[in-house]
C-alpha positions as CSV (number, residue, x, y, z in Angstrom):
1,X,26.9,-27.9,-14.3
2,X,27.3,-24.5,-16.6
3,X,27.4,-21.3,-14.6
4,X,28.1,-19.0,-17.5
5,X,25.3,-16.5,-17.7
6,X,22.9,-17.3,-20.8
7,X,22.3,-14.6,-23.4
8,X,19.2,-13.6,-21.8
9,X,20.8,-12.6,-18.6
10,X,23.1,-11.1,-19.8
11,X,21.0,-9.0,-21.7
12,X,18.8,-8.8,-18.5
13,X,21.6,-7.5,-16.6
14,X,23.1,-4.6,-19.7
15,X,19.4,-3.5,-19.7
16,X,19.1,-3.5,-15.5
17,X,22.1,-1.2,-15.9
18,X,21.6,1.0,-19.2
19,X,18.1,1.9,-16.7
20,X,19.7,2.7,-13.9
21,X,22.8,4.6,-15.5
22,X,20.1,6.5,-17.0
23,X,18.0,7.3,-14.2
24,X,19.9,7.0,-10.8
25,X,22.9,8.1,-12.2
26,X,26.0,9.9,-10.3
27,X,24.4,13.6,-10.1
28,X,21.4,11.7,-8.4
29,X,23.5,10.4,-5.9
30,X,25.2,13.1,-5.4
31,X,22.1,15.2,-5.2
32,X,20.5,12.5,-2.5
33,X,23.8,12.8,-0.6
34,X,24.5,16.5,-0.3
35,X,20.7,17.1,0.1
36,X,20.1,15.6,3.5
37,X,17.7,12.7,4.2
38,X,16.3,11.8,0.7
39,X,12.6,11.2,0.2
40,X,12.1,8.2,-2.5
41,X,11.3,8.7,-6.2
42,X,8.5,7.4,-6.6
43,X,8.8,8.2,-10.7
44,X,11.1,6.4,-10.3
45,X,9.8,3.3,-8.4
46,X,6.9,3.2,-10.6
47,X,9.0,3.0,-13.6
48,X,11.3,0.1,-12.1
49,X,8.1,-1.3,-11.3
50,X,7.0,-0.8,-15.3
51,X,10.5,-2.6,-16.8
52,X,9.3,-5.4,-14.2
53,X,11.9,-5.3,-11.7
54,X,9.6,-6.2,-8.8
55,X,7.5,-8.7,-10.7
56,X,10.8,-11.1,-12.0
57,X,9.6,-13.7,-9.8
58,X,5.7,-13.5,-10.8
59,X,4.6,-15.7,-13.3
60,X,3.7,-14.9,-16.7
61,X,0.3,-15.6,-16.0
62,X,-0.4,-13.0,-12.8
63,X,1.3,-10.1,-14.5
64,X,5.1,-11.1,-13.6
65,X,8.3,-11.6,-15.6
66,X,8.0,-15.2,-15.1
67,X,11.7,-15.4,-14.3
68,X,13.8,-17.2,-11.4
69,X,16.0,-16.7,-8.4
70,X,19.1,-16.2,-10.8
71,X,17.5,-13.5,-12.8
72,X,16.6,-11.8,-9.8
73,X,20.5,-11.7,-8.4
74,X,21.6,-10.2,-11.3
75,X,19.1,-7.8,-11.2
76,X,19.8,-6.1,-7.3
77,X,23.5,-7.0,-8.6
78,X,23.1,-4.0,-11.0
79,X,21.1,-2.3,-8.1
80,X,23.7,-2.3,-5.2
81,X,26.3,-1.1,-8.3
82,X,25.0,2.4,-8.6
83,X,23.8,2.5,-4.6
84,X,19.8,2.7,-5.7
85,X,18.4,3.7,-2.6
86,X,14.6,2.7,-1.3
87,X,13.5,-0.9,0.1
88,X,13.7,-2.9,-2.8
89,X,13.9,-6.0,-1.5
90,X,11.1,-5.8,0.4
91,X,9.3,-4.2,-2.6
92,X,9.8,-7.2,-4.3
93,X,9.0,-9.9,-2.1
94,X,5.7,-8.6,-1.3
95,X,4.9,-8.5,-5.2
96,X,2.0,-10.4,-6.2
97,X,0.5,-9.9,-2.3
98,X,0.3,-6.2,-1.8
99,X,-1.9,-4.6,-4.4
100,X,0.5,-2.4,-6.4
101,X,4.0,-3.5,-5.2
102,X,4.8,-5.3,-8.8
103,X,4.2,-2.2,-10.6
104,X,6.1,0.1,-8.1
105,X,2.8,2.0,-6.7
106,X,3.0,0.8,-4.0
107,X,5.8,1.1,-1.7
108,X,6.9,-1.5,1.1
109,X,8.9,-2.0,4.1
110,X,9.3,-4.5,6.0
111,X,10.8,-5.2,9.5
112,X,13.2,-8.0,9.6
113,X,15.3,-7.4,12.6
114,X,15.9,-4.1,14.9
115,X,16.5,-1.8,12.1
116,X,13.9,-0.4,9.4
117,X,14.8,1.0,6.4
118,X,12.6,3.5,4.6
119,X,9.7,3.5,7.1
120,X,8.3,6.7,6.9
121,X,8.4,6.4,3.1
122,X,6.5,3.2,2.7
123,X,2.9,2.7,1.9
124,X,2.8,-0.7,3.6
125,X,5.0,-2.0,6.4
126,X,5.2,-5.8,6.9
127,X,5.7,-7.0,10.6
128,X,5.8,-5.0,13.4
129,X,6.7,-1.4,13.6
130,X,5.2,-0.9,16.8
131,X,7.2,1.9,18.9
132,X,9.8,2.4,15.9
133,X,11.9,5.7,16.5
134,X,13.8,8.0,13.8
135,X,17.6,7.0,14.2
136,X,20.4,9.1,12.4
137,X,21.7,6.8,10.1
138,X,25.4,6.8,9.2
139,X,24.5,6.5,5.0
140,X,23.0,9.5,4.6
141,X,21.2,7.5,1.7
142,X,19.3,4.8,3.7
143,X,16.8,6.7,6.7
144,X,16.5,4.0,9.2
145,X,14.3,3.5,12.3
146,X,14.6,1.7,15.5
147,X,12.0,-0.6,16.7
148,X,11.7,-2.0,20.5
149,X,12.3,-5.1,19.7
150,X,13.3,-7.7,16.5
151,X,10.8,-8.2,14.1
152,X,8.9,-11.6,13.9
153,X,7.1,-11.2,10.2
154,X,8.7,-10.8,6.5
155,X,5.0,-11.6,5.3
156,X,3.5,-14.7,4.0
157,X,6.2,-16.0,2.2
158,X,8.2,-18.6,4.2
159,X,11.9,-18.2,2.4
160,X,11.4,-14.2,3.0
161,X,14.7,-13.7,5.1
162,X,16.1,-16.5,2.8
163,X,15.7,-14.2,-0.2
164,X,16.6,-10.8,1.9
165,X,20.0,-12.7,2.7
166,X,20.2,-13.4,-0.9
167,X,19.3,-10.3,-2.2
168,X,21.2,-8.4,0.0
169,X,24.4,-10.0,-0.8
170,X,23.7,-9.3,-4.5
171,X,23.5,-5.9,-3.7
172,X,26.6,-6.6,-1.4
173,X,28.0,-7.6,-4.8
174,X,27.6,-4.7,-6.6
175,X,28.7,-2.4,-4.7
176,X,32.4,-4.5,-4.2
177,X,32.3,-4.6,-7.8
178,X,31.8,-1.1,-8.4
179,X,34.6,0.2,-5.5
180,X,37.0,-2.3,-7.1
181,X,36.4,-0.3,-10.4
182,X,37.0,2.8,-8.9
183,X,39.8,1.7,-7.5
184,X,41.8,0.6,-10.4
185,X,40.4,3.4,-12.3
186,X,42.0,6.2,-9.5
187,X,45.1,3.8,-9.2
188,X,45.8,4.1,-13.8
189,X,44.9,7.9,-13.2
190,X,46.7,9.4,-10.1
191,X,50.6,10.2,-10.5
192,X,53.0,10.6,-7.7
193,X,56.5,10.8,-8.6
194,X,56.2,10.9,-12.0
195,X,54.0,7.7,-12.6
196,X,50.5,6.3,-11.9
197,X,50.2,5.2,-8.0
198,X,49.3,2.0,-9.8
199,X,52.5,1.4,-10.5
200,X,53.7,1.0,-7.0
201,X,53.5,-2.6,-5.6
202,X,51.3,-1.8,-2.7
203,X,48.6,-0.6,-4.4
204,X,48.9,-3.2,-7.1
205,X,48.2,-5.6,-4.5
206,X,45.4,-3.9,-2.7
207,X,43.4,-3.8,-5.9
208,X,43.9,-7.6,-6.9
209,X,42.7,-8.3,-3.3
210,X,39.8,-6.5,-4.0
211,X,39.4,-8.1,-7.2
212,X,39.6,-11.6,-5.9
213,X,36.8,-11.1,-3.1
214,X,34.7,-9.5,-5.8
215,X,35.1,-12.7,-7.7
216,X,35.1,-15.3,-4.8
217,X,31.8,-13.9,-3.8
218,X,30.4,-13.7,-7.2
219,X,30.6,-17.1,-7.6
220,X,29.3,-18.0,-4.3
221,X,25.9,-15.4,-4.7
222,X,25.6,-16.5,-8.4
223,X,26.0,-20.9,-7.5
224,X,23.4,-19.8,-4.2
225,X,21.0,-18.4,-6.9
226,X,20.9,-21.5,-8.3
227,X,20.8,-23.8,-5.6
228,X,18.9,-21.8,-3.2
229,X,20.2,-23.7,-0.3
230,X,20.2,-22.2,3.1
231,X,23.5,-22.9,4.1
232,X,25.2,-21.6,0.4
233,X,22.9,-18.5,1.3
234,X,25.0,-17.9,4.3
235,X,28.4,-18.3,2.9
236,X,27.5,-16.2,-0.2
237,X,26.6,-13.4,2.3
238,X,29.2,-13.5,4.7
239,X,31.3,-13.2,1.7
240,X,29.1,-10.5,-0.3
241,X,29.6,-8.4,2.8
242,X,33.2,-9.1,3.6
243,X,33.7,-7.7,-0.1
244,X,31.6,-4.9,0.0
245,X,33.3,-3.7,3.3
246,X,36.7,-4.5,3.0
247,X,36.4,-3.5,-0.3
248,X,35.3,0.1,0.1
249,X,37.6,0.4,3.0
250,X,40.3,-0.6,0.5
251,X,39.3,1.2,-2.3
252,X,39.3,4.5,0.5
253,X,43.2,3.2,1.0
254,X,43.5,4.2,-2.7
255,X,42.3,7.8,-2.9
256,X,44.3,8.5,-0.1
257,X,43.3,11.2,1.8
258,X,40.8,12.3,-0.8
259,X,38.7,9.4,-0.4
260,X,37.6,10.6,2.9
261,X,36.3,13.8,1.7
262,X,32.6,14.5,1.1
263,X,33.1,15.3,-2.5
264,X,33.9,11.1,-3.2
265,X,31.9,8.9,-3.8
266,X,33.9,6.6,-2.2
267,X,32.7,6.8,1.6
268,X,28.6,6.3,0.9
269,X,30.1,3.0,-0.9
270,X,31.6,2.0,2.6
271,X,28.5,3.6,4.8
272,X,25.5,1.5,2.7
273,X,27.6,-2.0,3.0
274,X,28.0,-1.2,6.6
275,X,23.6,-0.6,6.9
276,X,23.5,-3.9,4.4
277,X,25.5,-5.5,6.8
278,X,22.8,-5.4,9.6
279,X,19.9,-6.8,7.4
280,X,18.1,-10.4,7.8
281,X,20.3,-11.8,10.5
282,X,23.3,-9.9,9.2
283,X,26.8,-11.7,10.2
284,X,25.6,-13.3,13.2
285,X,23.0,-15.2,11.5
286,X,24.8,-16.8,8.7
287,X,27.9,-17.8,10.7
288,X,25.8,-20.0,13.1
289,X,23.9,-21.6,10.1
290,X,27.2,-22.5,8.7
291,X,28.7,-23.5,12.2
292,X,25.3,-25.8,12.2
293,X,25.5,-27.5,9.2
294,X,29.1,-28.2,10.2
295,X,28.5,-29.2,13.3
296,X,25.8,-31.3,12.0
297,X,27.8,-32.6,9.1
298,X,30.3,-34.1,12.0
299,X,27.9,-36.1,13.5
């Protein structure tokens, strides 16, 4: 079986980016960041929703993309790269069922578990939200909410939290990626003692650490895309998230004491993994599916 991407994806995924580059680039984060608790752009949903992120899945026929699982990982790869804030996910799974949500007018949140994102922004919330509070979040980039108790609906769709786990560890993905990339690029670019901290054998081998989760879980979210089994789900998001955390904490490790000042980017890298962390089940969930299928592979 061939995993290397085709020619369309990868110009699926250069033209995700050159978007996003364009219009969430770093003085937009930066902006959201030093701001306070961002409202959502909705120019700038409505224009994802025009180069057809939310509609990937939908088929040709209804208005979508008419594209597959695969398409869509690379896609909220590119995403969780540049930290593009608002509920995607749940954007897109409720495209081609909420009037609007395909072509980003309409905005959706949905309650999966004990923590909302982006409730107060959303035109539609799926599940319950009954009794959901305000709670200070600690990425100053994702306003959350607390309801009473877990949610019990992702919508009609069956394989929602499937495709949140997915999704999420694509996102997961790009931001491991992206603080791997910092990394190396502070590391070639800092001097102590005359030559770049790169030089030195302990940060050499904190960035090929880094590097190898990144890749390790690439392969994992990318063979899940394509298989779409449950149980690769969980194993490509337990290791989407162990990259994205360890990663940023590493990539912190780096800059030093720098990396822990407002002014880097480096710390809203570490504080959105740790909120993507508690999504669909988060850790808990995927270890017992795996401990489940071995358990039941014993037998």
């Amino acid at each position: 079986m061939d995993f290397q991407l085709t020619d369309d994806q990868r110009a699926l995924k250069a033209g995700v980016r050159e978007l996003l580059t364009a219009r969430f680039g770093r003085e937009r984060l930066r902006a959201g960041a030093d701001d306070g608790p961002p409202g959502l752009d909705r120019s700038l949903w409505r224009e994802l929703g025009e180069a057809g992120l939310f509609a990937l899945r939908l088929p040709e026929a209804d208005g979508g993309v008419g594209l597959g699982l695969p398409e869509a990982v690379l896609a909220f790869e590119e995403a969780g790269r540049v930290l593009l804030s608002g509920p995607l996910i749940a954007t897109y799974l409720a495209a081609g069922t909420v009037d609007g949500a395909a072509t980003g007018e309409t905005v959706v949140a949905a309650v999966d578990g004990v923590l909302v994102e982006w409730l107060a922004e959303a035109d539609v919330v799926r599940g319950d939200a009954t009794g959901a509070e305000p709670l200070r979040s600690v990425d100053p980039l994702t306003p959350l909410h607390r309801v009473p108790a877990p949610g019990v609906s992702l919508g009609a769709d069956p394989d929602a939290a499937l495709l949140t786990s997915l999704l999420t560890a694509a996102e997961q993905l790009g931001g491991a990626a992206r603080t791997c990339e910092l990394a190396v690029q502070h590391a070639r670019t800092r001097e102590q003692f005359g030559q770049p901290i790169g030089a030195f054998q302990a940060i050499k081998h904190l960035c090929a650490q880094m590097l190898v989760r990144v890749e390790v879980a690439r392969a994992a979210v990318y063979a899940a895309a394509v298989t779409a089994d449950p149980t690769d789900v969980a194993a490509a998001r337990l290791l989407a998230d162990e990259a994205a955390v360890r990663g940023a904490r590493d990539c912190l490790q780096v800059h030093g004491g720098m990396g822990f000042t407002w002014e880097s980017d480096v710390h809203l890298y570490l504080k959105r993994a740790w909120v993507r962390t508690q999504r669909a089940g988060g850790v808990t969930q995927s270890e017992g599916m795996l401990a489940d299928d071995l358990l039941a592979g014993a037998d």
